[in-house]
N, C-alpha and C positions, 0 to 999 in steps of 0.2 A: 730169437727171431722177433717177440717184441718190441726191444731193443730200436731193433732195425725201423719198423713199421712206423715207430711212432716219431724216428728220426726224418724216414721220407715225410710223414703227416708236417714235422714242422718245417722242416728244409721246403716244401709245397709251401705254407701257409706264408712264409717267413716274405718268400718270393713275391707272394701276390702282393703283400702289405705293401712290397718296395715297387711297385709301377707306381712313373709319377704321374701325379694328379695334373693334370695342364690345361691350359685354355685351349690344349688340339682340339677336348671331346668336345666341346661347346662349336670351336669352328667344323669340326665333321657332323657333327647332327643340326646346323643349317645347312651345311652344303645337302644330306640327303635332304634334308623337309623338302628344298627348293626344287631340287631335280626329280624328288620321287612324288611329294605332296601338290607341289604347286606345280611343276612343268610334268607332269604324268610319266616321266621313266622309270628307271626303275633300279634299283640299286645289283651291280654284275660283282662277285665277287672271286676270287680266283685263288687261288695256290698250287703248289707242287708236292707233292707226297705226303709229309703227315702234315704242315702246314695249307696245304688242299684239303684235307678233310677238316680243320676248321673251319676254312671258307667256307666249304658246303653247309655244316655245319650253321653258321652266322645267319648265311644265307635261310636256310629252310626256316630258321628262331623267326627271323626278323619277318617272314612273309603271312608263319601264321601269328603276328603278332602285329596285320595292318601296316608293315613297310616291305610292297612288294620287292622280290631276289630272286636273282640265279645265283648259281654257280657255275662257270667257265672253265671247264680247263683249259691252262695254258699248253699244254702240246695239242691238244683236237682245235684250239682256236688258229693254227696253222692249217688246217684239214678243212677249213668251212665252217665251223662254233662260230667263228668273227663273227658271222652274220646276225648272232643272237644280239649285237650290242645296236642301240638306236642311239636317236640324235642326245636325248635330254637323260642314258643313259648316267650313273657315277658307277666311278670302276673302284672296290674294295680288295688290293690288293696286299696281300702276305706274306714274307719270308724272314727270315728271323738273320739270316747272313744280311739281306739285302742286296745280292749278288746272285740268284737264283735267275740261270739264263734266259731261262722258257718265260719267265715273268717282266724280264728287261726287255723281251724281243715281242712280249704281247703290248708294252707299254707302247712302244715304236710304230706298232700293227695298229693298234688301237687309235694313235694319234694319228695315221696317214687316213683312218678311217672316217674320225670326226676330232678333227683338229681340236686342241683346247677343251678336251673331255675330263671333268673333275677328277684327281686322284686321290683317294686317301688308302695310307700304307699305313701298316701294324709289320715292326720289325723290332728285332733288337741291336741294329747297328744305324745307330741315329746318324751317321758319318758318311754312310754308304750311299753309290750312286742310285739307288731306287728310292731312298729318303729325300738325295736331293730333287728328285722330279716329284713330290708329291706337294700336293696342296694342302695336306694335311699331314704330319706324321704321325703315328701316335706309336709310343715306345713302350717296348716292354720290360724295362729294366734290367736287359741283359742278364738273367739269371743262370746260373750257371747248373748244369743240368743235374737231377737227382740220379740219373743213370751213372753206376760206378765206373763207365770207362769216359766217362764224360761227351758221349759223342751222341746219343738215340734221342731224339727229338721227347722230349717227357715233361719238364720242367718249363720248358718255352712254350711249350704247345697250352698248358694250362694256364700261364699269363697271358697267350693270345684267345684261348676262350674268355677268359674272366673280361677282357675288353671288350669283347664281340657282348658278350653278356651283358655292362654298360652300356656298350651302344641300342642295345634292344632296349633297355629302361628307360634310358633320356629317349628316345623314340617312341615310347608307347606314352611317356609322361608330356612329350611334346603335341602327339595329335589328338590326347586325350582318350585311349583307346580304352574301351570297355567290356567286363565280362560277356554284353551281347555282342559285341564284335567279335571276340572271340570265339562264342558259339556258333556266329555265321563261317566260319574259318574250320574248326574243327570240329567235326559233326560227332566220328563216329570216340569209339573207345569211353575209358573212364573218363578221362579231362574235356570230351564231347560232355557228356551226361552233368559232367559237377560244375562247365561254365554253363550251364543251358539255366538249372539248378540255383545257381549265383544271380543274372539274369533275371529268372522269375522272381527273386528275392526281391530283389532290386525297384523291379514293377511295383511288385508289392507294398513295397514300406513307402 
């Protein structure tokens, strides 16, 4: 069983090393500064099943870390969600097919909404018609999955965190954001107490 364990640990690691490094992430974190920092939207981010709970995921990282987010689901944004997206909105969209229908038909929805609304995708099929409508791709290296029947979302889902996780860095390095920002953000728990803590430090010295 060791064995095993330490094979998934590297077949995991092996995966992340190989996302390529590109000038996408530089062009997605001006697209957000502009739309979330300088024109006050807000960054919307969406997927469908377990690629959805990274968006959400992204989303929540990135708001308590000074770049406000939702998350949208794409089947309720047919039901009245649309309504959450505004003018100076950027939509961060997910699927690792890039064929994910509820996601092709929010992109559609989205643009009859507010035409020319910024896109940036996280997929693993750079070829696919959802890469081609985005403004930005950012690829995940098509990893192929640690799950032994090849098919349960497990290995993709961790390169598209690890991205979302860069995009939080280059974004919090971008507006300069600080242990007291983060305390105005997260009040209660441990990570409340130890940035408040940092912060007073910080006064201090």
């Amino acid at each position: 069983m060791k064995d095993i364990v330490q094979q998934v640990i590297a077949h995991e690691a092996a995966s992340i090393g190989n996302i390529p490094v590109t000038d996408g992430f530089e062009a997605a974190v001006e697209i957000i500064y502009r739309q979330v920092h300088q024109n006050r939207g807000k960054m919307v981010a969406s997927g469908m099943g377990k690629a959805g709970q990274i968006a959400l995921n992204i989303a929540t990282t990135l708001s308590s870390t000074g770049t406000p987010a939702v998350f949208l689901h794409p089947s309720d944004s047919q039901h009245g969600d649309l309504g959450v997206l505004q003018q100076n909105d950027v939509l961060l969209l997910i699927s690792n097919s890039g064929k994910t229908r509820e996601i092709l038909e929010l992109v559609d929805l989205a643009e009859n909404l507010y035409p020319g609304i910024p896109l940036i995708v996280i997929t693993g099929n750079q070829e696919s018609e959802l890469a081609g409508m985005a403004d930005v791709c950012l690829f995940t290296g098509a990893p192929k999955e640690v799950c032994p029947l090849g098919l349960t979302p497990s290995t993709s889902t961790t390169a598209m965190t690890v991205i979302g996780d860069v995009l939080m860095v280059l974004m919090m390095k971008k507006i300069g954001f600080t242990s007291e920002d983060y305390a105005k953000r997260h009040h209660g728990g441990y990570l409340g107490d130890k940035s408040r803590r940092q912060a007073k430090g910080r006064l201090e010295d």
